[in-house]
N, C-alpha and C positions, 0 to 999 in steps of 0.2 A: 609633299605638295605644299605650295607658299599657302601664305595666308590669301597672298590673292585670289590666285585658283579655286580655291576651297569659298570664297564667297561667292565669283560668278559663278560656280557648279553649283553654289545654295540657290542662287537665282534663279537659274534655269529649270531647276529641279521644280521649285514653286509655280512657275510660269507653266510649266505642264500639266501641273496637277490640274492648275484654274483654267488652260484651254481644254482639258479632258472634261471637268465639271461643268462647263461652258457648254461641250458639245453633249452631252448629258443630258442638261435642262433643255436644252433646243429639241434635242431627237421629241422628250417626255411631252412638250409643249403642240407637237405639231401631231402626234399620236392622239392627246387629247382634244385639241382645238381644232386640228386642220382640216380640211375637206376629208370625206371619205371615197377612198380611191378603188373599193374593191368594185367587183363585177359587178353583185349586187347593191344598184342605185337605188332603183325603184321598188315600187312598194309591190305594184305587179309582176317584178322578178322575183320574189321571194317564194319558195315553193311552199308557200300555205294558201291552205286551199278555202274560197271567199264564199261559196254558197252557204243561203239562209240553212238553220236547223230547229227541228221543233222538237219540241219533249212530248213524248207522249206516257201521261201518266198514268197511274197504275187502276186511276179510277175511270179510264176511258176518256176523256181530257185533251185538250195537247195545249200548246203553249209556244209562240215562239220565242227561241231564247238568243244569246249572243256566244260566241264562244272565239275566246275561251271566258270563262268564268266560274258561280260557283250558286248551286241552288239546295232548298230544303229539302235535302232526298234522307229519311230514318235510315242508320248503320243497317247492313245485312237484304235490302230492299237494292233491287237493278231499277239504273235511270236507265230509261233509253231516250236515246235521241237518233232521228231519221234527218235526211238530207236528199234531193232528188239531185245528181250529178246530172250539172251540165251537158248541153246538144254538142259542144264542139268539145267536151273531156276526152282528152289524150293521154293522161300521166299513167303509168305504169306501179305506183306504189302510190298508197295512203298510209298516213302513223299518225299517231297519237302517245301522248306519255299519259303511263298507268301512274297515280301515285297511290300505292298500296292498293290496287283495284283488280281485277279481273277483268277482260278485256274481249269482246265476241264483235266481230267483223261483221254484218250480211250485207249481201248484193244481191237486189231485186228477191227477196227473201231466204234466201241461201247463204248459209255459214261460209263465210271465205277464211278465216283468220279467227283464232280464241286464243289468249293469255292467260292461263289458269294454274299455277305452280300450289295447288292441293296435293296432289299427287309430288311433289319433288322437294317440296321442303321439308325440313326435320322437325320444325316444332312453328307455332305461330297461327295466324287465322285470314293474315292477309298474302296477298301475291305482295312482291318485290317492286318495288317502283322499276317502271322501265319502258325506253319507247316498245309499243308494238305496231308490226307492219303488216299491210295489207296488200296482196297483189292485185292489181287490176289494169284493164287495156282499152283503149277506146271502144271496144264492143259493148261498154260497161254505161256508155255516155246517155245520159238520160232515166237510167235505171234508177230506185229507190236504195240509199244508201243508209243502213240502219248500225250504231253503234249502241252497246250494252256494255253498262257500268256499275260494279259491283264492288261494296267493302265493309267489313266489319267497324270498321273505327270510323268514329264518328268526326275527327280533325278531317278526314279525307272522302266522306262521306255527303253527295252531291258535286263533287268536283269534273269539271270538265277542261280541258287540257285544250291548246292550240292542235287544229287538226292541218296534218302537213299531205303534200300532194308535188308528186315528180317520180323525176328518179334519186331511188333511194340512196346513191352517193352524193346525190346535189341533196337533199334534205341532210346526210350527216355533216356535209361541209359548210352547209348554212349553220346547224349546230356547231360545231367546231368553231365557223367566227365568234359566234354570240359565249358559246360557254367554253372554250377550249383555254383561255388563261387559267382561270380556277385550277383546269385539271393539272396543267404545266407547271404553277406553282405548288401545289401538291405534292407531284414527282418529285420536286428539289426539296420540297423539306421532307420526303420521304427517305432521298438518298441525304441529305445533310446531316438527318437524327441517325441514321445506320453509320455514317463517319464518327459522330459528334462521339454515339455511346461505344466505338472500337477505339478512336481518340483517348478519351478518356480513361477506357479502361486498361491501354497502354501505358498512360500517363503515370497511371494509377500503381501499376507495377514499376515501373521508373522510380518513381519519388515513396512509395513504399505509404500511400494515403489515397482515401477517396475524394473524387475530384465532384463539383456541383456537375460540372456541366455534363456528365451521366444523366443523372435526374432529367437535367433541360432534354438531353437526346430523347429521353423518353415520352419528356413532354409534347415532342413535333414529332415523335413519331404516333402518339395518338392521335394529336391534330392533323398530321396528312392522310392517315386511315381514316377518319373522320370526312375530311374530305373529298376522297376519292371514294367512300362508303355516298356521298350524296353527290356525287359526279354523274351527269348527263350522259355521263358514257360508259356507267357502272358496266352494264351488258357487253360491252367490245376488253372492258381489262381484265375478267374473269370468268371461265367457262360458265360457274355456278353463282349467280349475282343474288342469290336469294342467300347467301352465306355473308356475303358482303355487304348487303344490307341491314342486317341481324349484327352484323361484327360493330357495323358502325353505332349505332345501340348501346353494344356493350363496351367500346371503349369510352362514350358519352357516361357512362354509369362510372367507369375507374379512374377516371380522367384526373378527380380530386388526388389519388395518392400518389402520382410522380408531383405533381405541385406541391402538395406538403415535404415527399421527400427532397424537392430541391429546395424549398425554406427554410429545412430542419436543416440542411447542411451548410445552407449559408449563412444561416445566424448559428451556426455552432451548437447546435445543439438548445438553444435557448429556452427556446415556448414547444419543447416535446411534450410538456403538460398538454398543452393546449391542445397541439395538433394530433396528439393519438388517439382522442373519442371523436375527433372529424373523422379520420381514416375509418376506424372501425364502423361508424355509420355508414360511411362511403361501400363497405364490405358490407355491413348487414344490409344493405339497400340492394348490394350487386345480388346475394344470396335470395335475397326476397322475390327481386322483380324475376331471376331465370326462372325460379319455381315456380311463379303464374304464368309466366311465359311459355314455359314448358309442357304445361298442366294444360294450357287452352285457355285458362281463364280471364286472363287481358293478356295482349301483346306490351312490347317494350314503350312502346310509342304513350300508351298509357299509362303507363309508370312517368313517365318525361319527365313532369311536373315535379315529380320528386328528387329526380337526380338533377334538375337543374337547381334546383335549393341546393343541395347536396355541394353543386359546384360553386355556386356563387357563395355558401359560405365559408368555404373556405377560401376562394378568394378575397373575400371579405378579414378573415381573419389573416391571411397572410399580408394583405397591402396595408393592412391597422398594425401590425408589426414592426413591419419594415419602416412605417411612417414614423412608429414611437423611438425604434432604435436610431432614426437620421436627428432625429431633433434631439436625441439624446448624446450622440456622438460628435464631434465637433469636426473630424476627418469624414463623418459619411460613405465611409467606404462601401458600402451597400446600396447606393443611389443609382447605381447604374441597373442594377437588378432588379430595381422597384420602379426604374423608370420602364424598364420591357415589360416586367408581369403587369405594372398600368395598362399600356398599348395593350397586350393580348388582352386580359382582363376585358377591356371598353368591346374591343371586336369577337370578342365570344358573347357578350352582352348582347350586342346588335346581332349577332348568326342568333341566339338562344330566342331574344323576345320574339323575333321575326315570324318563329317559329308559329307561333299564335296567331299571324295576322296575312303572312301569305304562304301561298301553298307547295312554291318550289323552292329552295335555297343553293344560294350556288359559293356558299363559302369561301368568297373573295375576304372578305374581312380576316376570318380567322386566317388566313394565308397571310395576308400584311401584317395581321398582329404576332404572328408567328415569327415573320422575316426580322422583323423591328428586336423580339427576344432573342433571336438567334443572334443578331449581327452586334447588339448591347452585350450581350455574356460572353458570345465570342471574343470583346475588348476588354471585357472584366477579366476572364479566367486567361487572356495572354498578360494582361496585369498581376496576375494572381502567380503563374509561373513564373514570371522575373519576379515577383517577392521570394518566390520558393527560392529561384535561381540566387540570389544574391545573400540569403539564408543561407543555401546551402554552400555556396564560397563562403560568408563569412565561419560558418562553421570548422570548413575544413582549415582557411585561413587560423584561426583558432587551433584545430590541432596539430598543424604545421609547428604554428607559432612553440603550442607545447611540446611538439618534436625540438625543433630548434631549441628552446630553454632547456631540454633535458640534456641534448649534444652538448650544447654552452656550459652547462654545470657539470658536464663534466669533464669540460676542456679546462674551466676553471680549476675543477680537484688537481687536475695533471699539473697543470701551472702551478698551485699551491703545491703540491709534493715537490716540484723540482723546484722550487725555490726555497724550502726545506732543505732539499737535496745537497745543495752550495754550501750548506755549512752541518757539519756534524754532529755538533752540538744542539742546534734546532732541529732535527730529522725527526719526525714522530709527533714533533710538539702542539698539531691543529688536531689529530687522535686524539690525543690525550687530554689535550682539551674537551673535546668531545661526551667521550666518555665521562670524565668529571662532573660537566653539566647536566648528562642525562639523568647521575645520580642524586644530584638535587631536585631535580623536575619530578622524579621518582618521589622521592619524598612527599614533595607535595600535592602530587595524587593527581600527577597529570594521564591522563589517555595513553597509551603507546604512541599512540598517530601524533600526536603533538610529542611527545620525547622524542622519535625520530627525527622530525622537524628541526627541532631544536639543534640535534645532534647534525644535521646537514648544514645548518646554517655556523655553527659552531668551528664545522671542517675550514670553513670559507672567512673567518673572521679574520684573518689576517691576508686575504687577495691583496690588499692594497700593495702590499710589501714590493710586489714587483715594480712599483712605479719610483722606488727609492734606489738610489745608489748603492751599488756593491761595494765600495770604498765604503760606504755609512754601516751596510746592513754587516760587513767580514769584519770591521775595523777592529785592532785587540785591544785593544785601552780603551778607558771609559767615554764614550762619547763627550762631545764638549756640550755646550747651550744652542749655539748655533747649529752643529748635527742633532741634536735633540729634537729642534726645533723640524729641520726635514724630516727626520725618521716619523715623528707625529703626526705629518700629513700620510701616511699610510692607511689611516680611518678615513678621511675624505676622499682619495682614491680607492678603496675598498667599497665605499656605498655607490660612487658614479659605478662603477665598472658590473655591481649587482642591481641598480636601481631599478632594471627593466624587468628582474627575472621573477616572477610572481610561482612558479610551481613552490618555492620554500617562503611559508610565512617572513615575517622581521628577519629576511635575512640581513636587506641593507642596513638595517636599524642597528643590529648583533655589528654589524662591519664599521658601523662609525660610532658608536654608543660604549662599547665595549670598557673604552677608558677614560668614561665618565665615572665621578666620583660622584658617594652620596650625598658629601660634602656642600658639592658644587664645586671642588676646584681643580677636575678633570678637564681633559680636551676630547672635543675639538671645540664644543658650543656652551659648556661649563654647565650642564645641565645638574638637577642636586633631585635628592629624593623620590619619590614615585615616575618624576619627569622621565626620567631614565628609565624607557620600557624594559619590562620585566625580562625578558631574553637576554639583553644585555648586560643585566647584574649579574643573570647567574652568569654568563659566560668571562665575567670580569673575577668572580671569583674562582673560577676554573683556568682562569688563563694565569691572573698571579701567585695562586699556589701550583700551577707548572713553572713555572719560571723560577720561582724560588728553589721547589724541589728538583731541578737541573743543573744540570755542570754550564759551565762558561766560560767561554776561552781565560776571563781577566778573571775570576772565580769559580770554586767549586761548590757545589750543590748545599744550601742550608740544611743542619742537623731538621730533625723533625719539631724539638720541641721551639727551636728558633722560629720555626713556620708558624707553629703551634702561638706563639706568641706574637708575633706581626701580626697573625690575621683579627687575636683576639685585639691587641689595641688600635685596629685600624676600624673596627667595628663601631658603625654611625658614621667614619671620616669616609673612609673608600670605600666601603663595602656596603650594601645593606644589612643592617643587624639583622633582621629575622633571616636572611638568606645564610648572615655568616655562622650563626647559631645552629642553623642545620650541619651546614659543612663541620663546622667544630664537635659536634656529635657522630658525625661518620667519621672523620679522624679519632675519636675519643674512641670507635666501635670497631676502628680499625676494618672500615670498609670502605675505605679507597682504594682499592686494588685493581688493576683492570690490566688486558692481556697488552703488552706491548707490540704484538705483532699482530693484533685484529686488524680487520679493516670493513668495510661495509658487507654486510650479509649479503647475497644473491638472491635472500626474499624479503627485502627491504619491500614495502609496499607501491614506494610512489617515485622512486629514485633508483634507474639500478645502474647501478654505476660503472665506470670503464672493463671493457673485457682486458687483458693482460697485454694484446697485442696491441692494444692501440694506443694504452697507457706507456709501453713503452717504447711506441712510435714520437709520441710528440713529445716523450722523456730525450730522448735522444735528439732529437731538432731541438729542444731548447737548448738541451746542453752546447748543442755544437753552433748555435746560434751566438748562445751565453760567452762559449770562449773564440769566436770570432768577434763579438763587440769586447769583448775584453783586450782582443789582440790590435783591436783597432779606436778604440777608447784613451787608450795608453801611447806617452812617447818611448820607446826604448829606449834613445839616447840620453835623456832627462828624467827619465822618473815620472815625470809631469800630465795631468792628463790631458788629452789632444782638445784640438777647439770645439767639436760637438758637444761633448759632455764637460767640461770647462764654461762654455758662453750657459749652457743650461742649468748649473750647478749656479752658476752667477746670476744668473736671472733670478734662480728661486731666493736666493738670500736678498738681491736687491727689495723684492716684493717684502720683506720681513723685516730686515735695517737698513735704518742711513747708514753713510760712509763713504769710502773714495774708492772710484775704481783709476785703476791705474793701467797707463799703456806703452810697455818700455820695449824697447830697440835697442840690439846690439847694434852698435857702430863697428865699419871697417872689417866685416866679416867676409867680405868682399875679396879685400887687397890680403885678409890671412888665406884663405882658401886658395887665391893665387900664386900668393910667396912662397907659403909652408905646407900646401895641401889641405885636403878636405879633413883629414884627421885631426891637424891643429884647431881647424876652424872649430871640428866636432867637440873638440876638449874644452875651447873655449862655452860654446854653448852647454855643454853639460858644467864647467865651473856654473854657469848662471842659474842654472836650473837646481842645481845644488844648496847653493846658496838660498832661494826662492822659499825652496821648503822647509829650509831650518830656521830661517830668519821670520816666516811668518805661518808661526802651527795654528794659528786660529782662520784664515784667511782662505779665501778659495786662490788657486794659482793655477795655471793649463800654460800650454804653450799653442800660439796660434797659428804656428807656422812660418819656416825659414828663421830670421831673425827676430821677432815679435812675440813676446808674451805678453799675457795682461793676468790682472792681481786685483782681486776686492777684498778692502781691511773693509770689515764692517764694525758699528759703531765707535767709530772715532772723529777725530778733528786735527784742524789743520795743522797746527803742532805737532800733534803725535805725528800725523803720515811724514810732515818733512823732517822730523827726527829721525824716522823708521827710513826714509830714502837716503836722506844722508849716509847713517850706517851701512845699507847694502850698497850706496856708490865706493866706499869708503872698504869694503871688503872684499867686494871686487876688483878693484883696482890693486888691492895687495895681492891677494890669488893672481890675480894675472901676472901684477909685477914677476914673481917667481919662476916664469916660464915664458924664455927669451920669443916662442914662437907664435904668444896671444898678448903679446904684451900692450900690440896695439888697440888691441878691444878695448872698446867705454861703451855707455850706457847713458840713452838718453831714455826721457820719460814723459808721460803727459797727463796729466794729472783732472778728475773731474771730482767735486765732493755733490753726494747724490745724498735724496734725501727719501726713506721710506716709498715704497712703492712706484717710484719714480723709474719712467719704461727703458728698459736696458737697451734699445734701439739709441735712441737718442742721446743716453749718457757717452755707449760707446763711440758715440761720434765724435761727440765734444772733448773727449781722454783721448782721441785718433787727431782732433785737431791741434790739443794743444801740444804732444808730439811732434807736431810738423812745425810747430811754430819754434820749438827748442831746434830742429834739423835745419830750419831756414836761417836762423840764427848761432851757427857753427859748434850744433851739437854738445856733447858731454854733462848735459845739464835735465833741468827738471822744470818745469811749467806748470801751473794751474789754472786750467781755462778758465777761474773766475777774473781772472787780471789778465786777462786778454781784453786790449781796446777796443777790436774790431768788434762789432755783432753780427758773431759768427753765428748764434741763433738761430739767424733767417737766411745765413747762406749765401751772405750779400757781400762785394768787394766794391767799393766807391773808386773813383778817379785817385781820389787822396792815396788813397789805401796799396793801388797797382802801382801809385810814384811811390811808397815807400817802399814797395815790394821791389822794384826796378832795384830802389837803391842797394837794397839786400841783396839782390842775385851777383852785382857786381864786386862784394865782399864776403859774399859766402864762401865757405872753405867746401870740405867730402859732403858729400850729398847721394843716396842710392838712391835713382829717380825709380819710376815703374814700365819706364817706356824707352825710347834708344838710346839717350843718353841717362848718364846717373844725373843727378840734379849739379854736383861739381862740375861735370864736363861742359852740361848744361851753362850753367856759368859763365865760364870762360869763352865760349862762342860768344856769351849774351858782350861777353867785354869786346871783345876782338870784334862784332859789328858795331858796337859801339865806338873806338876807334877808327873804324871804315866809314861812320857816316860823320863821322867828323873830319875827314882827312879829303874824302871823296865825295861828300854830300848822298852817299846811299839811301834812300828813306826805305828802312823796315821797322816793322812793326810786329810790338809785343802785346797777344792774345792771352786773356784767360778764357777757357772755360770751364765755368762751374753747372756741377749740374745738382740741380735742387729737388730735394723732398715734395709731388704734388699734392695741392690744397684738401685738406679732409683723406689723405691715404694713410696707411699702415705699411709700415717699409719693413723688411725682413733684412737681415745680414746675405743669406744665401743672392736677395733678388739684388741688394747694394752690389755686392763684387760679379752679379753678372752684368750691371748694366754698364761698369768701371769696363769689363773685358770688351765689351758692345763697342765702348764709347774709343776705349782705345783701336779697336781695330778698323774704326770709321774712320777716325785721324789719320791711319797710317796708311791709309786705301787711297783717299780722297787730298792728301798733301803732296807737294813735290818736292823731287831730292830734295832740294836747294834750302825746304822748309826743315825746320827741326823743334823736336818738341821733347817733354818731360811730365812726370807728374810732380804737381807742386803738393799739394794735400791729401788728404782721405776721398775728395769731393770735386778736385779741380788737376787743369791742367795747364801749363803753361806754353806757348807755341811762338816763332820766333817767322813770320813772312817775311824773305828778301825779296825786296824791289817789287810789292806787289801795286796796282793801280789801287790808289784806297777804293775807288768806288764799287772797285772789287769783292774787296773782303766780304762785304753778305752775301755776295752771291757763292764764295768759297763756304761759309760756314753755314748757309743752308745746304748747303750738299754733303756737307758734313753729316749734319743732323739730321738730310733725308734719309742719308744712310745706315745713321744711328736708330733711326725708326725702324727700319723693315728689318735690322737686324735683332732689337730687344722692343720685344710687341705690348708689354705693358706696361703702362701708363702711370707708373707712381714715381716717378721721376721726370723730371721736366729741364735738358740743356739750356742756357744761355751763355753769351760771352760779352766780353768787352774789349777793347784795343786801342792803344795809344804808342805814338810812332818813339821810335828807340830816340834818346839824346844824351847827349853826354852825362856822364855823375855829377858835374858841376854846374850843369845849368840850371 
């Protein structure tokens, strides 16, 4: 998906939400504000029933009262109150709701209807709150209508209820408007907390830990019980509503301990001080009140007072918690959880006090306060699972990681033995290093776990090696300063190549440290004394007494007491004295002995290293890797090594010394290969190659291919190199003289003096230019691009420059161009239109293109001679017969338009170079040209 797409899908996406949120607030707005649409308009539709009632009290009295309402009637004492029904009474049912009362019906003094659950409940003193119904018919109309009202507790004692009149499905549906959300929201957090606590307890198994939101489920599962324990419609959800009653009660009494346990678990265990003499109050109060509840002596309802303290302090104590942990945490990660149990908190407050002051409760509150915790924790604990989630990645990520460093180390071992492997002489020699060093470490009272350590890192102290030359690492005679100087970058590639791997302490530190002296006058960073971590010392004394005690190709192994005495006067220079002092004691105890053919234990604790088949799976791919770059590294013909490991080999020394690199051409190999065959030609180039090596044993030398080598003398000057060229011009040309079939071979050259670290990109261009400028100039000779006029630099040719080029092309001699002509043949066209347009007035015209280095890039060899093959095959696409062309330099080329319209020519060389674009697509090279019409040599 573009980026486009993906934002107008973000747009859309937002635009929906806010029309869905939109229609939301509209629905919520016209629900609470709007007209009310149902049946029921009027006040005289509503089926409660209007006639006056009197109380008639117990002292013979009466009283008229209002009802519903609530009057001084003492616990245990029947209010009655009478009503004369209406002349035109038609309804078919009267109700009334009991609140904890006892309930007797009479019509015209006859029992119609009693409410009395003495008989059916298990324990307690009151009946169950609940409507009771009365049947009656219009025969009824005018009669004396007498309710009796009974109850022990004094909160409900005097209470009289709205009395309802109809039919009994139109009176429950009038209830249903008035109280049936309560119940609705009830059911949902009924079924949300049975999800919430299978949820979590799922969860819980999954991730292998207890989750809050358990707790929470159990939280809304007491507040929906609670709820629907004081639901309007207790009587229709459960056969036995005097159980449901009593339940509601006793989850009111427990209610404190899921809210301590979900605090305890979201503050981690924090304030369990605190919260475990809450709990067990909360129990000794549950304990207390069933036992007088049980006994008869108070019901639940009497207790209240106690178990609402009970709840609000621990509400109190959990939101003072929560409050001290957010202003003490700077993330607040807890805020969201103190923001719900606030909400609940506040509407348990208002369901709890109410309780005191009216006489029915319809638990709207606690249901919002409930939805507000549910739908806040519900955002917390999916927050809480992507922390797990990304925990749990990073962890595995982590053991991957450690998977992969153990494969890696021990793809590493494999690579270190088989480059061992390569030479005979070194095979064994990272073991035994090994071992060496565990014996000192031993000494010094190190752990096992850290002597293994050591001993791993020990194995690996020489990785670097692979990044050196096999010409350097086989070579039989003593290295020179300049191979010295590579082979010692072996520590620096040895710590890149470990630097990531953390399963082996100081390993990279062992890899580049090694052959620091205590001195200070080690490499790679010349570190002295303690500087040089302790790992590294010992393994420096472990590594040069193996090496001493070894055979070598240009040497045989030192006697013992020769060791014996290097190590002791090197002691304070190379070695650390206390380290070397121990080792001189295990030689003096003659216990340096160790198995030559061990190899790492199969109960190494933390490393186990390659099984047999796999060590000799990638032993084998190296090898055959090893002697396929070796087969393709090397020239056969020459000796010489080929231009990848040549230009690379030259790069690292450029980085190290100034000096001059050099860029020579056989001449005429051309016209031998044609006259006397490829075999002459062959002979000739191996006289060159011959020559190369013996003449300069300090110098890097390669062949670059066909007729072209190149040569870096490092630290010299201009003297010495045109001395040293002279000589090989001067020896080659005897060699050849001797063998009538290369006698025409010479040798041009092009010469650049480079200075320290100066980019082998750029040198070799300048030794490539000043080459052409000996070849434009009739060959056999030698050049130094510092005496070159032109500022070739920047890659620039002037007007000046293309007339003194004209003049040159018309006296140049052999020339091997790159393109269809050689540069000679080239030539001689360039004459022969030169005399056409003088004899016939022709106008053509001579083209360079150069193509340049782009502004701020980094140019490679590989990407230079693709953009060369580009540029040539655009020229030869986009030219006509009749045009002809050549390469003049490393960077340019020269092209020869007969009889073009000049007005022509950009529109010819932009199709050139449209062409040269769509075939070489990247940008660090940039064609131009320039053109001026052919004239005679003497004008």
């Amino acid at each position: 998906m573009t980026k486009e797409l993906y934002i107008q899908n973000t747009k859309i996406r937002y635009l929906f939400y806010l029309l869905m949120s939109g229609i939301l607030v509209w629905f919520l707005i016209l629900q609470a504000f709007g007209t009310n649409e149902r049946d029921i308009n009027e006040v005289s539709d509503m089926p409660v029933y209007h006639g006056s009632f009197t109380w008639q009290k117990s002292d013979g009295s009466s009283e008229k009262i209002t009802v519903p309402g609530r009057y001084s009637v003492s616990p245990e004492d029947t209010m009655v109150i009478t009503s004369t029904l209406p002349e035109d009474y038609d309804s078919n049912t009267l109700a009334v709701r009991s609140s904890l009362q006892s309930v007797r019906f009479y019509i015209d003094g006859k029992l119609r209807s009693e409410y009395d659950t003495k008989d059916t409940r298990l324990a307690g003193k009151n009946s169950a709150s609940r409507y009771v119904f009365c049947k009656t018919s219009d025969a009824d109309a005018g009669k004396e209508l007498r309710i009796e009202l009974r109850t022990n507790t004094k909160q409900y004692s005097g209470v009289v209820n709205t009395v309802y009149c109809g039919d009994k499905i139109d009176i429950w549906e009038f209830l249903f408007t008035q109280y049936g959300m309560e119940t609705i929201i009830a059911f949902f957090l009924l079924f949300a907390s049975v999800i919430t606590i299978i949820f979590s307890i799922m969860l819980g198994l999954i991730y292998h830990t207890k989750f809050d939101m358990e707790y929470l489920g159990w939280c809304m599962l007491m507040g929906s019980i609670w709820m629907l324990g004081e639901s309007k419609f207790r009587q229709l959800l459960v056969p036995h509503s005097s159980a449901l009653a009593t339940l509601c009660f006793i989850i009111l009494i427990l209610s404190p301990l899921p809210v301590l346990f979900y605090a305890d678990q979201v503050q981690h265990r924090k304030y369990r001080r605190l919260y475990l003499p809450i709990g067990w109050l909360a129990i000794f109060n549950f304990i207390i009140s069933t036992f007088l509840h049980l006994t008869g002596i108070v019901d639940y309802i009497e207790t209240l007072f106690v178990s609402h303290t009970i709840l609000f302090l621990t509400v109190f104590a959990v939101l003072f918690t929560f409050a001290l942990d957010i202003k003490r945490e700077k993330k607040r990660r807890n805020l969201l959880a103190f923001t719900g149990l606030l909400a609940a908190t506040v509407s348990v407050m208002i369901e709890g006090i109410s309780t005191y002051f009216v006489v029915s409760l319809s638990g709207i509150f606690v249901g919002i306060g409930m939805i507000i915790l549910f739908s806040l924790n519900v955002l917390r604990t999916a927050g809480n699972i992507h922390m797990m989630e990304l925990r749990r990645q990073k962890k595995e990520l982590a053991k991957r990681k450690r998977q992969l460093e153990k494969v890696s180390l021990q793809m590493i071992q494999t690579l270190s033995t088989t480059i061992e492997a390569k030479d005979e002489y070194a095979r064994g020699h990272s073991h035994r290093v090994a071992e060496y060093a565990a014996l000192i470490a031993d000494e010094l009272g190190w752990s096992s776990e850290e002597i293994m350590n050591l001993k791993y890192a020990a194995h690996l102290h020489d990785i670097g090696k692979i990044g050196i030359p096999d010409m350097l690492l086989n070579k039989p005679a003593r290295l020179t300063p300049e191979e010295y100087s590579v082979i010692k970058e072996h520590t620096v590639i040895g710590a890149e190549i470990l630097k990531n791997i953390s399963l082996i302490p100081h390993v990279a530190e062992v890899a580049r440290s090694h052959h620091e002296h205590y001195d200070g006058t080690g490499y790679p960073d010349g570190l002295a004394g303690e500087d040089i971590p302790l790992s590294a010392r010992i393994v420096a004394i472990a590594d040069s007494y193996d090496a001493m005690n070894s055979r070598r190709i240009y040497r045989n192994a030192l006697p013992p007491e020769k060791i014996f005495e290097e190590i002791e006067n090197n002691r304070g220079l190379q070695f650390d004295p206390e380290l070397a002092d121990i080792f001189l004691k295990l030689l003096c105890d003659d216990r340096v002995q160790i198995c030559e053919h061990c190899e790492f234990s199969e109960d190494d604790p933390e490393l186990p290293f390659i099984e047999n088949e796999i060590e000799n799976f990638v032993s084998n791919v190296m090898s055959k890797l090893q002697t396929q770059e070796d087969s393709e590294s090397f020239d056969f013909l020459t000796g010489l090594p080929m231009r990848s490991r040549g230009e690379k080999l030259t790069a690292q020394f450029m980085q190290q010394y100034s000096g001059c690199l050099i860029f020579i051409d056989m001449d005429n190999l051309k016209k031998i290969n044609d006259i006397h065959g490829h075999k002459a030609g062959d002979r000739a180039l191996k006289v060159l190659g011959t020559l190369l090596t013996e003449v300069s044993p300090n110098s890097v030398v390669c062949r670059l291919g066909g007729d072209e080598f190149l040569l870096f003398i490092p630290e010299t000057d201009r003297e010495q190199v045109t001395a040293f060229i002279q000589n090989l011009f001067e020896k080659f040309e005897h060699a050849t003289s001797e063998d009538p079939e290369i006698q025409y071979a010479s040798i041009s050259a092009g010469l650049y003096l480079s200075t320290k670290g100066e980019p082998f990109e750029d040198c070799y261009s300048k030794a490539d230019k000043a080459l052409y400028h000996v070849k434009q100039n009739g060959k056999q000779g030698f050049f130094f691009y510092q005496q070159m006029e032109l500022d070739l630099s920047e890659n620039e040719v002037t007007g000046k420059d293309l007339g003194l080029i004209a003049h040159a092309l018309s006296e140049s001699g052999r020339y091997n161009g790159a393109l269809n002509l050689d540069y000679r043949e080239f030539a001689k066209i360039y004459e022969y239109m030169n005399h056409l347009n003088e004899r016939y007035k022709h106008h053509c015209f001579l083209i360079m293109v150069t193509i340049d280095t782009a502004p701020g890039s980094v140019t490679y060899t590989e990407n230079r001679e693709q953009a060369l093959a580009c540029m040539e095959q655009a020229i030869h696409e986009k030219i006509r017969r009749v045009d002809i062309c050549t390469r003049y330099s490393s960077m340019q080329y020269l092209l020869i338009l007969y009889e073009p319209d000049e007005t022509q020519i950009s529109k010819v060389m932009d199709r050139i170079f449209q062409y040269y674009d769509t075939l070489y697509d990247k940008k660090d090279f940039k064609p131009s040209y320039e053109y001026r019409p052919i004239q005679h040599s003497n004008d």
